[in-house]
C-alpha positions in Angstrom: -66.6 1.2 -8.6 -65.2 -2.0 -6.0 -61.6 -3.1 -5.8 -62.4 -6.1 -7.5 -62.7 -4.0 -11.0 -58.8 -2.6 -10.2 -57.5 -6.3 -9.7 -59.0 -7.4 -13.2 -57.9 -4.8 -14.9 -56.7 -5.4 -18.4 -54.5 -3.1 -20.4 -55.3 -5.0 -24.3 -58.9 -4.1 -23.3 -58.4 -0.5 -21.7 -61.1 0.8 -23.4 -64.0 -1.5 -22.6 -63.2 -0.5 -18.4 -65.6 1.6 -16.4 -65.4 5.1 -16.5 -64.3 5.3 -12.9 -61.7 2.7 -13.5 -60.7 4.9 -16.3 -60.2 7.9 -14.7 -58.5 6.6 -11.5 -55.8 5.0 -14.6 -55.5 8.5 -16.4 -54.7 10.5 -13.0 -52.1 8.0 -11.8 -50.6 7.9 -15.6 -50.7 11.8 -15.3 -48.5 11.6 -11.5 -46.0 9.6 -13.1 -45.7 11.7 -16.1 -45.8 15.2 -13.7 -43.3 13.4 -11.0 -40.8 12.1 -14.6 -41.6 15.7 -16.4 -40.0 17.5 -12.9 -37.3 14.7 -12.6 -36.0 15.3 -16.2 -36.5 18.5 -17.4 -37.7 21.0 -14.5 -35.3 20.2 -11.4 -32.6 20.6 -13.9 -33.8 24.1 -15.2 -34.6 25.4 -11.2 -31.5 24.3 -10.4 -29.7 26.0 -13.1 -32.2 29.0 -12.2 -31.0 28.8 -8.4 -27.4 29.3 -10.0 -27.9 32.0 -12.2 -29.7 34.0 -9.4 -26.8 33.2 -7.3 -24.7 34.6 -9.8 -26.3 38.1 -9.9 -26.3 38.5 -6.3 -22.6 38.0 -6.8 -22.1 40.4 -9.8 -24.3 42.8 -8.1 -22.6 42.8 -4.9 -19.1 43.0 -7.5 -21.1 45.8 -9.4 -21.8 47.7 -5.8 -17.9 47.2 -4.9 -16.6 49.2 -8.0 -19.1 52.0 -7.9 -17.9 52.1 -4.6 -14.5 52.3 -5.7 -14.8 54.7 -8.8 -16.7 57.6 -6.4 -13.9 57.3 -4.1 -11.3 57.7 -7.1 -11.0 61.1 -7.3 -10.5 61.3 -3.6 -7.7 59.3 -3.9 -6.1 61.4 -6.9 -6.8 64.5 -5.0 -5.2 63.2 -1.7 -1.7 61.7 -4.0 -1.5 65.4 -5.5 -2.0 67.0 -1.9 1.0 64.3 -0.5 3.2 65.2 -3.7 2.8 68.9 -2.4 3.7 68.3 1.0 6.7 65.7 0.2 8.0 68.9 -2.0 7.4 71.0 0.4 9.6 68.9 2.5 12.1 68.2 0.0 12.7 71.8 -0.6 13.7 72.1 3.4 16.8 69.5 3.0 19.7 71.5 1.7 22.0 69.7 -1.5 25.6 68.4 -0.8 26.8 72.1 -2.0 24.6 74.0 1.0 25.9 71.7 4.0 28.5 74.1 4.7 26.1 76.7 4.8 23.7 75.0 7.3 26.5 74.1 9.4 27.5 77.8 9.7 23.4 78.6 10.2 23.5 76.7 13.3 26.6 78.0 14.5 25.4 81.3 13.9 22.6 81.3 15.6 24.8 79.7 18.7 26.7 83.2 18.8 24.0 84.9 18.3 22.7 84.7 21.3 25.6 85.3 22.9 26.4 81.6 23.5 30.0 80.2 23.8 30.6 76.7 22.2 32.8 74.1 23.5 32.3 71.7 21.1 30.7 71.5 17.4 31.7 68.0 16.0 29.9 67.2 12.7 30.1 63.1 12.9 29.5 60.5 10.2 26.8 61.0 7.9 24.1 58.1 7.3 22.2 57.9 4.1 18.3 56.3 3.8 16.2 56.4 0.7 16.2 59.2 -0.3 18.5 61.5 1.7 21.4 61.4 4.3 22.0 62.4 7.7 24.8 63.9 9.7 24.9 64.3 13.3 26.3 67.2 15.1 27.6 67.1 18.8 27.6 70.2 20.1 28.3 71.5 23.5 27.4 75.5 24.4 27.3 77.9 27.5 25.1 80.2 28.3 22.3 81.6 30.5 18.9 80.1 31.0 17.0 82.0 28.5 19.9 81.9 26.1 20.0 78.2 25.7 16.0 78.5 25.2 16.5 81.3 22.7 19.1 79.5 20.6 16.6 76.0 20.5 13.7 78.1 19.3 16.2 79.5 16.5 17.2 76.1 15.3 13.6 74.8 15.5 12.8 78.1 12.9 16.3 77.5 10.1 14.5 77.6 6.4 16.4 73.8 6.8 15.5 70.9 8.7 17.8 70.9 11.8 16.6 68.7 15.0 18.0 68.4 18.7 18.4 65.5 20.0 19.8 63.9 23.5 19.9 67.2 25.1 21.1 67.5 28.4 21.3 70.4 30.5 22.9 71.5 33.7 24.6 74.2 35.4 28.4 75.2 35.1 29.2 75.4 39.2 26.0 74.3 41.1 27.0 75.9 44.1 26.2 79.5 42.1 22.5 80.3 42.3 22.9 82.0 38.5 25.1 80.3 36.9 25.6 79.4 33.4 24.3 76.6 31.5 25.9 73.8 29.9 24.1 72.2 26.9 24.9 69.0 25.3 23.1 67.8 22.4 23.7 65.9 19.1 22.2 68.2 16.6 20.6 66.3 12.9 21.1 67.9 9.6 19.4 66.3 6.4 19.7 67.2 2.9 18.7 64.7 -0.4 21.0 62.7 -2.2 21.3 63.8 -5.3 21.4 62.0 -8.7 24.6 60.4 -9.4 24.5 59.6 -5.2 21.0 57.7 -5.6 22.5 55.8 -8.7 25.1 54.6 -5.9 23.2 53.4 -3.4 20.9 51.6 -5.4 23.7 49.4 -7.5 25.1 48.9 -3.7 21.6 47.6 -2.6 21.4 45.7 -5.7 25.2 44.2 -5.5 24.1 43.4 -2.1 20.3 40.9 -3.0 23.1 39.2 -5.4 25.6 37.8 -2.7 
């Protein structure tokens, strides 16, 4: 086979060429029909492959996600019923409107109890917050050393919520190695708003977004 029989190649008389000649023609027909086949119809289809494999990753790694999330659902209920519990718990501390009285007596009974003297007991202004309201108490009581220290421990253990706050201590005449103690401290009741109180605030919170 020489070059010459490639430049005198003709196609109306295909069939009388050289067998060579012939099969050089049929393997450069088959390249361009391989290299147009891939153009056309298989770098479409890989490329729609690449997509779809794409896709699954992305579904699998959603899939992955949400079992994730489904084992840790009953965790979850478990904890909201173990929060509900303690919020109860808690609610059950924080006296009505009705009991406030009888806290305030509580703490002034455990005052005299210990054999404490008070100077002042000044229930203040209550302050309300989501769900309950607080009322400070300034109090001011004399007493020994471990009086004063007796009487905190009793507030701390009230079946109600009671806090100390701002305490301040020092002694009545400093010039006497024992004497008594004066305690200052703004004492914080709580108890939970009840129904018809809630309703209240919340048209007031409401009236207020409006302005």
């Amino acid at each position: 086979m020489k070059l010459d029989d490639f430049n005198n190649i003709d196609i109306k008389n295909a069939g009388s060429l050289p067998m060579p000649v012939k099969l050089v023609l049929l393997g450069f027909i088959c390249v361009i029909l391989i290299g147009l086949g891939y153009w056309f119809l298989w770098s479409p289809q890989i490329d729609e492959f690449d997509q779809a494999e794409a896709k699954e990753q992305e579904l699998r790694q959603l899939f992955l996600i949400k079992k994730g999330q489904a084992v840790k659902i009953d965790a979850y209920k478990q904890q909201m019923i173990d929060i509900e519990k303690t919020f109860g718990a808690l609610l059950k501390q924080l006296p009505d409107k009705s009991q406030m009285d009888g806290l305030l007596t509580d703490i002034n009974q455990a005052g005299l109890g210990r054999g404490l003297e008070f100077e002042l007991f000044k229930p203040g202004q209550e302050t309300t917050a989501d769900f309950y309201a607080e009322m400070p108490i300034q109090i001011k009581i004399k007493g020994s050393y471990h009086d004063v220290g007796a009487f905190a421990t009793d507030i701390s253990k009230l079946s109600r919520i009671v806090t100390l706050n701002d305490m301040a201590i020092s002694p009545l005449n400093k010039d006497t190695k024992d004497s008594p103690l004066i305690l200052e401290a703004v004492a914080k009741t709580y108890r939970y708003l009840d129904s018809s109180e809630l309703a209240a605030k919340k048209a007031s919170e409401v009236k207020e977004v409006k302005k």
